[in-house]
N, C-alpha and C positions, 0 to 999 in steps of 0.2 A: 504494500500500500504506500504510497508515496505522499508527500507533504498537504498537496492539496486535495485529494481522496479523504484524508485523514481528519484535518479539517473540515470540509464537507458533511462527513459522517459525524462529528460531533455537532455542527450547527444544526442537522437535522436533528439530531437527538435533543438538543434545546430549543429549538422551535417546536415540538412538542411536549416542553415542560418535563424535561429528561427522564421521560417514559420510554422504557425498551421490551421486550420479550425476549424470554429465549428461543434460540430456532431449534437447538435439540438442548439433551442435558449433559449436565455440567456436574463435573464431581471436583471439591477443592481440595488440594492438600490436608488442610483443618478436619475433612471430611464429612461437609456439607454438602446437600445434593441439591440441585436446582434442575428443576425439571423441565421440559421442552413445553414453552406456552409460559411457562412462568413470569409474572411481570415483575420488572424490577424498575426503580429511582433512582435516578442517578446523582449522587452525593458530591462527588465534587471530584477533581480533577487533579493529577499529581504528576510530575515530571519526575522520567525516571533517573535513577540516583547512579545506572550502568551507559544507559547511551542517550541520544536524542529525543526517546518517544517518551507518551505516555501513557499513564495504568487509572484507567477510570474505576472507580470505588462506586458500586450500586448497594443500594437495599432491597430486600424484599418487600413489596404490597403488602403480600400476607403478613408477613412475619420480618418485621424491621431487623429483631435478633441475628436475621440471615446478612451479611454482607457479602461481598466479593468483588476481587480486582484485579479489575480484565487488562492485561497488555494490549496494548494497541496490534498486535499480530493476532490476536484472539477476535477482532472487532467483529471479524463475519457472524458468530455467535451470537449476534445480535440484531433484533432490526426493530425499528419503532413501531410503536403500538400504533 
């Protein structure tokens, strides 16, 4: 994904009030399961601390308890509700 894809896919994601779904599921290290359909908020934004991208931090809808933080190479995992 390149600069401006990258870009792009985040302004859509806040042009709908950083609402996303998942497109399948997702199992985290912590070993949380987030399931395909599952809607998440997207919490805020962090620049990674290894190279130039970044890891978006969501919550769950359901279940705020749930977080998870997606690398920018994960973005397909996602598409706006």
């Amino acid at each position: 994904m390149n600069e401006l894809e990258r870009i792009n896919t985040i302004f859509e994601w806040l042009g709908n009030g950083g609402r996303v779904k998942m497109v399948r599921e997702l199992k985290t290290n912590a070993g949380q399961v987030f399931a395909a359909g599952e809607e998440l908020r997207l919490v805020r934004l962090e620049p990674s601390l290894v190279d130039h991208s970044f890891i978006a931090v969501f919550e769950s809808e359901a279940n705020t308890a749930k977080i998870i933080r997606i690398r920018e190479t994960s973005f397909d995992r996602l598409e706006p509700i």
